[in-house]
C-alpha positions in Angstrom: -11.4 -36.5 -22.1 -10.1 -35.0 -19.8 -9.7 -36.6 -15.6 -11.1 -35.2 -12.6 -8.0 -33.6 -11.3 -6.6 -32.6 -15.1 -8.9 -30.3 -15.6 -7.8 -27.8 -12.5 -5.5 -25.9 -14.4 -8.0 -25.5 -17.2 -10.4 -24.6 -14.3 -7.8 -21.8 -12.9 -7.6 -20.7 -16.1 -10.6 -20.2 -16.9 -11.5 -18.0 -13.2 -8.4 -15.9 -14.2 -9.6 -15.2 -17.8 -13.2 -14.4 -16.5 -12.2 -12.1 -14.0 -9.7 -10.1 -15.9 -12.1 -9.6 -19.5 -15.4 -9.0 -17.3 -14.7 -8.3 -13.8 -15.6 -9.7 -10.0 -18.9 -10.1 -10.5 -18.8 -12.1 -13.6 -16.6 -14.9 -12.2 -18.4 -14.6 -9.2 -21.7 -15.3 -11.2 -19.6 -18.4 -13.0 -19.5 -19.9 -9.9 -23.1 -19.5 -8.7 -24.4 -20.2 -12.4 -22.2 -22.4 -14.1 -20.8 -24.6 -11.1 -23.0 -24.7 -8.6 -26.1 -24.2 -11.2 -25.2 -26.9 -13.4 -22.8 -29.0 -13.2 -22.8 -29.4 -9.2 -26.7 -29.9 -9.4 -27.3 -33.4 -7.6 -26.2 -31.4 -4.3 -29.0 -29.7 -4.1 -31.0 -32.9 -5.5 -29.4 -34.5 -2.3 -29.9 -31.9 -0.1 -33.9 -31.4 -0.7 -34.2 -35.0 -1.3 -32.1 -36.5 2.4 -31.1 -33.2 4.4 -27.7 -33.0 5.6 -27.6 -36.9 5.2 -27.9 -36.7 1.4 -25.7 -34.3 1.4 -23.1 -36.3 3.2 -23.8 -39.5 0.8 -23.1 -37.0 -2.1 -20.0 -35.8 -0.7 -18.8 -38.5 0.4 -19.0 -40.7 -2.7 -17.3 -37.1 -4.6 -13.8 -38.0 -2.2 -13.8 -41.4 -3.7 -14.2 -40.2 -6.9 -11.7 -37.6 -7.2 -8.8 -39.3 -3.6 -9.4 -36.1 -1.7 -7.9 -36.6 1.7 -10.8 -35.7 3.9 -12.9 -36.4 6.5 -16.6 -36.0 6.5 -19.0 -36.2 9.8 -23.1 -36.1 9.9 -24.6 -35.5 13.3 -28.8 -34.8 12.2 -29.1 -34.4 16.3 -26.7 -31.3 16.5 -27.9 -29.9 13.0 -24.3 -30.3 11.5 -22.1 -31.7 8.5 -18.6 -31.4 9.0 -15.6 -31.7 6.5 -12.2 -31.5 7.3 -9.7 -31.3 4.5 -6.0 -32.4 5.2 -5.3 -32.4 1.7 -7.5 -31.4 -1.5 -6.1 -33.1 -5.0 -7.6 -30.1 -7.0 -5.7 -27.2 -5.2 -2.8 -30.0 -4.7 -2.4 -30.8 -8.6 -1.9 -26.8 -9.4 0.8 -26.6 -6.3 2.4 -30.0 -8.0 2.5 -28.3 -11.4 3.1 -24.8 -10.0 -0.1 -23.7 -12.0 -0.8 -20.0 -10.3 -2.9 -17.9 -13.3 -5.6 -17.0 -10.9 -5.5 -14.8 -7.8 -8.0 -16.6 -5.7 -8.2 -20.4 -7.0 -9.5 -21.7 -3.0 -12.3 -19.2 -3.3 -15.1 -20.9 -6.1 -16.0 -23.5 -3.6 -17.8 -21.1 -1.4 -18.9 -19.1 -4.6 -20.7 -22.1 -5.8 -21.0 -24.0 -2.9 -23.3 -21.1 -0.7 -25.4 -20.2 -3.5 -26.5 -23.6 -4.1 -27.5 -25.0 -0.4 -29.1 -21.3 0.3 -31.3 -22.4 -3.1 -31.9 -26.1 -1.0 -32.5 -24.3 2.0 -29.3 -25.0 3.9 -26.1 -22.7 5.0 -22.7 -22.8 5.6 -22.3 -21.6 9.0 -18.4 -22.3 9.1 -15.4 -22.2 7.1 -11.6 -21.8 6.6 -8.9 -22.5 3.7 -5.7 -21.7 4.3 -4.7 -22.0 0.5 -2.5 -25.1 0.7 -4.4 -27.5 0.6 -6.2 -27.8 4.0 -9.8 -27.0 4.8 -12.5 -26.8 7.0 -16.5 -27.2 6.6 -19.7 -26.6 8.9 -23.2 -27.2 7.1 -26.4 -26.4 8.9 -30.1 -26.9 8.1 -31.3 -23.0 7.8 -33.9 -21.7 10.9 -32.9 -24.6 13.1 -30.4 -24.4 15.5 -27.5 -26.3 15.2 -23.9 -27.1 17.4 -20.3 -26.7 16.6 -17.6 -30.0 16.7 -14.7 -30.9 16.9 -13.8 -34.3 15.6 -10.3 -35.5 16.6 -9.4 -35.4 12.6 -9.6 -31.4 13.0 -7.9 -30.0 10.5 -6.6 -27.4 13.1 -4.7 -29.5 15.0 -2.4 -30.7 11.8 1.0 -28.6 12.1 0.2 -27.6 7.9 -2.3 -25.5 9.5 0.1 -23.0 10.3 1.3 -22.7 6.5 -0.6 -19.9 4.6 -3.4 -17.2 4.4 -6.7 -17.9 5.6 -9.7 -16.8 4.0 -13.0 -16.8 7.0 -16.7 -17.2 6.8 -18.2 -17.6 10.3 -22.1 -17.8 10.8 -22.5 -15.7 7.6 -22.0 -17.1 4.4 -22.2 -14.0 2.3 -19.6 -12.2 4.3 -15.6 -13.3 4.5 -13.9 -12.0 7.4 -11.1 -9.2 7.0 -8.1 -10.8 6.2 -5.4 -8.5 8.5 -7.4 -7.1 11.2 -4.9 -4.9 12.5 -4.4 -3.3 9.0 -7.6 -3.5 7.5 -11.0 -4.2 7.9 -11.0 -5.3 4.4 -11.0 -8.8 2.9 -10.1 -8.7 -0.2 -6.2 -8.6 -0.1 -5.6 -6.1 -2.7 -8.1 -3.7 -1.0 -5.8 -4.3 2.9 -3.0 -3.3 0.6 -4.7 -0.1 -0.7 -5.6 0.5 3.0 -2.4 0.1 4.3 -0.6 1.8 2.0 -3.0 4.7 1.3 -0.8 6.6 4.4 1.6 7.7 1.4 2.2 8.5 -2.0 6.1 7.6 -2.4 7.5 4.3 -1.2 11.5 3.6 -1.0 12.0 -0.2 -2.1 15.4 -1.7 -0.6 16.8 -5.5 -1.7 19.5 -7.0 -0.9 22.2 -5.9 -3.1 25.2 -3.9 -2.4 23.7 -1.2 -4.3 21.7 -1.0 -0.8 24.2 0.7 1.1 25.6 2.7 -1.3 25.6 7.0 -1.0 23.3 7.0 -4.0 20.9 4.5 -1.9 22.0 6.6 1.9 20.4 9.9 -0.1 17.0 8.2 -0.5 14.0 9.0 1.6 13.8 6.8 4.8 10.4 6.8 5.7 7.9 4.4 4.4 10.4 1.9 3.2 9.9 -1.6 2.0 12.3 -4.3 2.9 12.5 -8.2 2.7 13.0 -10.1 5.6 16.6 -10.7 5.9 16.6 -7.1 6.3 14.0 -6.6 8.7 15.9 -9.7 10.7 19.6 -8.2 10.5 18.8 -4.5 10.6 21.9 -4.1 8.2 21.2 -2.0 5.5 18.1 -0.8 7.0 18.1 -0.1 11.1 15.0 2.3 10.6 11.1 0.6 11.1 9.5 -0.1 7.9 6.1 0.7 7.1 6.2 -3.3 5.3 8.6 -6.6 4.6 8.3 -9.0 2.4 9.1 -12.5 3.2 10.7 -14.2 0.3 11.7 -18.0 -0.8 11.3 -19.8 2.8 11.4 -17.0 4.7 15.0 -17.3 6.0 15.3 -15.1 8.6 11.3 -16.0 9.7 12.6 -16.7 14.0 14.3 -13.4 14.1 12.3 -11.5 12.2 9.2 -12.9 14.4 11.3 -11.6 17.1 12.1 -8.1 16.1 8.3 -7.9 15.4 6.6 -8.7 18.9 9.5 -6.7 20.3 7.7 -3.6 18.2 5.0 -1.5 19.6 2.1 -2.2 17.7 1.3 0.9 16.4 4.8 0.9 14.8 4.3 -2.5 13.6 5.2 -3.3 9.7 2.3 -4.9 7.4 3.8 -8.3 6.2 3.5 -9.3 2.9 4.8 -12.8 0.8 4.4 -13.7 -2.3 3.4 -17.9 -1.7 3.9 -19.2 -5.0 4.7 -22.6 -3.5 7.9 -23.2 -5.0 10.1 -23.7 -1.9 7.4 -24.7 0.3 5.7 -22.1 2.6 6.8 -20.9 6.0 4.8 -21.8 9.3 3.9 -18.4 10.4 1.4 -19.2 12.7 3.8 -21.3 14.5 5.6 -18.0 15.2 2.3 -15.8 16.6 2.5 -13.6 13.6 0.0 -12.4 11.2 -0.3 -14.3 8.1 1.1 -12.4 5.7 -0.5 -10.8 2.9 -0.6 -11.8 -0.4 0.5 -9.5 -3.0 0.4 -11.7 -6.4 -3.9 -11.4 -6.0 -2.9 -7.2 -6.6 0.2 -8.3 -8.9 -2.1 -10.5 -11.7 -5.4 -8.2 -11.3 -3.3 -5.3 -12.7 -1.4 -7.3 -15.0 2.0 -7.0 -14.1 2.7 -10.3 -13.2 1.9 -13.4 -14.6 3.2 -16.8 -13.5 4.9 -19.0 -15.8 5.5 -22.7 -14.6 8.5 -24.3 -13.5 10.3 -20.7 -15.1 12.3 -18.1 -12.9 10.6 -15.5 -11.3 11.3 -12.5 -9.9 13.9 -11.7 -6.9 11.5 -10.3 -3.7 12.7 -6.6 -4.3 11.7 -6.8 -8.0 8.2 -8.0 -6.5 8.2 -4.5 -3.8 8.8 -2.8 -6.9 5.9 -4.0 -9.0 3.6 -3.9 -5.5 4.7 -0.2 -5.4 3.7 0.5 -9.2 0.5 -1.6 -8.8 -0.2 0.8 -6.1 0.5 3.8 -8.0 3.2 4.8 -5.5 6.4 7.1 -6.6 9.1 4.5 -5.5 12.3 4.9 -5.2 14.5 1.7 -5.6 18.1 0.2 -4.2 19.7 -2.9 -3.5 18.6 -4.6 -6.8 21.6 -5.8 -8.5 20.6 -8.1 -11.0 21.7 -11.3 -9.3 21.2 -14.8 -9.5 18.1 -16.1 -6.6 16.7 -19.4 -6.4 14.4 -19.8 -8.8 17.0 -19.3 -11.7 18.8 -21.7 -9.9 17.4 -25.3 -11.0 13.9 -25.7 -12.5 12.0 -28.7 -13.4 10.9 -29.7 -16.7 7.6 -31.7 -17.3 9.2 -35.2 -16.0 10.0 -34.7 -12.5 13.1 -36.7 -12.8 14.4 -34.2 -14.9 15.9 -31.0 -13.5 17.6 -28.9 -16.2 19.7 -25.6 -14.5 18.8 -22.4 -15.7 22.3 -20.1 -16.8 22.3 -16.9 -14.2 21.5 -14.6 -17.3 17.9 -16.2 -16.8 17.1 -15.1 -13.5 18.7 -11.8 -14.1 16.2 -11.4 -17.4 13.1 -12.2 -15.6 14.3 -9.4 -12.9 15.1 -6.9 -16.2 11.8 -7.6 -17.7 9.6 -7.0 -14.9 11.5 -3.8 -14.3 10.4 -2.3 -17.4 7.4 -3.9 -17.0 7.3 -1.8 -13.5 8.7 1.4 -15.0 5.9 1.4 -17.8 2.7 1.0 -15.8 4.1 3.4 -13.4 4.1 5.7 -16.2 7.6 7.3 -14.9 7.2 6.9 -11.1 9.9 3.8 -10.6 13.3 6.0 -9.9 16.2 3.2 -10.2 20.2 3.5 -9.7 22.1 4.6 -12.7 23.6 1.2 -12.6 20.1 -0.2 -12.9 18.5 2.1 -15.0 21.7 1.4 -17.7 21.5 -2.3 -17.6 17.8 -1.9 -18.2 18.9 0.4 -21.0 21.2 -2.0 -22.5 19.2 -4.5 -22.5 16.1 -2.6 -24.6 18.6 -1.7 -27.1 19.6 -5.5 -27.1 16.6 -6.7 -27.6 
């Protein structure tokens, strides 16, 4: 049998496999149905039966169950349940095992969670996850009127705040909030990166190679280029204004890049992007004034040129402007990826977390070559590479 927080990576799993054999709408209706339909039931039991209290008993007695680290507050006079979540063990346990098959794992609660209390006549009038872990919940009876708090335990306040995306429902449940208002009106961050990028049908990718600087890289178009953020930060090999960056493990240069970007005239303003896959922890963005940055992995895995493999190297950040660029159907030209060795072929785990094992630099550069190809076919011919690039890829299919 399996325990209340094994099963979250069979539960990830499963919302990835859904999605991509029958669409949006059918893991959408998984949730409604199968979650909060049957197996999440004795909510709605507790809500019809108790009102918000019921539903707070329920809830309640779930944390103790399952150790989430949260905090749950009934107030019947102001027609409010609140929940703050400072850390959730299901979304925790996939972070721990760096479990990331799904695009949008955060999302199910409110797709089961709003179906089921509009069925017992209540409505979630308030909510935030900022896809690390941390939380926040307002529950309402439905036609009377209700009032906001804030406890002192508001999630908010916690400086982890500031880490990650944040997906918004406020005073309608059906309707998330765009995601990158200056970019998009959109919510669904594959559609902000079709918006954004629908200015243009070539993209120039530069990494951080040497390759980056070379003639063959000078002759390259320089409008609508993508750049990590070291590069955005240093205006080395890049001085121009990019039309996106990239922020990749840690986001290094985050202070400087921060800087560069409130010094920018909005309307010349990149779109920032990052991959947060968890692995080196995630940058505080917020704590800098900036936008959260995009995800691009929801785009990457929908199309199916990426898929995370756990505690395994990954691709370098201009490997991953590459596949966002073929993902997009752009023509993309591509510099300053040299096949080097990046952090995550530096030291993975294995399954005991005592044991690190160290990954030989022909690892790293593998993952880089595979996704490449991988790149070069779905693009059907549009990913232009170096001749240096283009022969080790070459070398490598007749390898193997």
């Amino acid at each position: 049998m399996l325990g209340c927080h094994d099963f979250c990576g069979h539960y990830e799993w499963t919302f990835h496999y859904v999605r991509r054999r029958f669409g949006q709408e059918a893991v959408h209706q998984l949730w409604d149905q199968a979650i909060g339909g049957d197996s999440q039931e004795h909510y709605k039991r507790a809500a019809e039966k108790e009102g918000l209290r019921g539903l707070y008993n329920c809830w309640v007695k779930t944390g103790e169950d399952e150790k989430c680290g949260w905090q749950w507050v009934v107030d019947e006079g102001r027609n409010v349940l609140r929940c703050d979540m400072w850390e959730c063990p299901s979304k925790g346990f996939l972070i721990k095992n760096d479990l990331n098959a799904d695009e949008d794992y955060c999302d199910h609660c409110m797709g089961w969670t709003v179906p089921l209390l509009d069925r017992a006549g209540f409505e979630v009038v308030g909510h935030e996850h900022n896809h690390t872990g941390q939380c926040w919940w307002e529950i309402r009876k439905k036609g009377k009127p209700y009032h906001s708090i804030s406890p002192p335990h508001d999630i908010r306040k916690d400086p982890r705040w500031q880490h990650g995306y944040l997906d918004r429902w406020h005073d309608n449940p059906s309707q998330k909030l765009p995601l990158y208002e200056s970019a998009s009106s959109a919510a669904d961050p594959c559609d902000v990166l079709r918006d954004w990028f629908a200015r243009t049908d070539q993209l120039t990718v530069l990494g951080r190679g040497p390759s980056a600087v070379e003639p063959w890289a000078r002759a390259l178009p320089q409008s609508n280029v993508m750049v990590v953020d070291p590069t955005y930060a240093q205006r080395d090999s890049f001085a121009g204004e990019p039309v996106a960056v990239l922020f990749g493990d840690g986001a290094t240069e985050l202070a400087a890049a921060a800087k560069r970007f409130h010094q920018t005239p909005p309307d010349r303003r990149p779109l920032l992007m990052h991959m947060y896959l968890h692995r080196q922890g995630e940058a505080a963005f917020a704590a800098y004034d900036l936008p959260r940055p995009v995800p691009i992995l929801p785009l990457l895995i929908r199309t199916g040129l990426y898929t995370h493999n756990p505690n395994r190297p990954y691709p370098t950040s201009g490997v991953f402007m590459v596949l966002l660029a073929a993902a997009l159907g752009k023509q993309v030209d591509v510099a300053g990826i040299d096949l080097y060795r990046h952090p995550s072929g530096r030291t993975y785990v294995d399954s005991p977390a005592t044991n690190p094992t160290r990954w030989p630099a022909q690892h790293s550069e593998q993952c880089d070559i595979e996704h490449l190809r991988k790149a070069q076919q779905y693009s059907q011919g549009r990913v232009r590479i170096s001749p240096f690039l283009q022969s080790a890829l070459d070398k490598a299919a007749l390898s193997g």
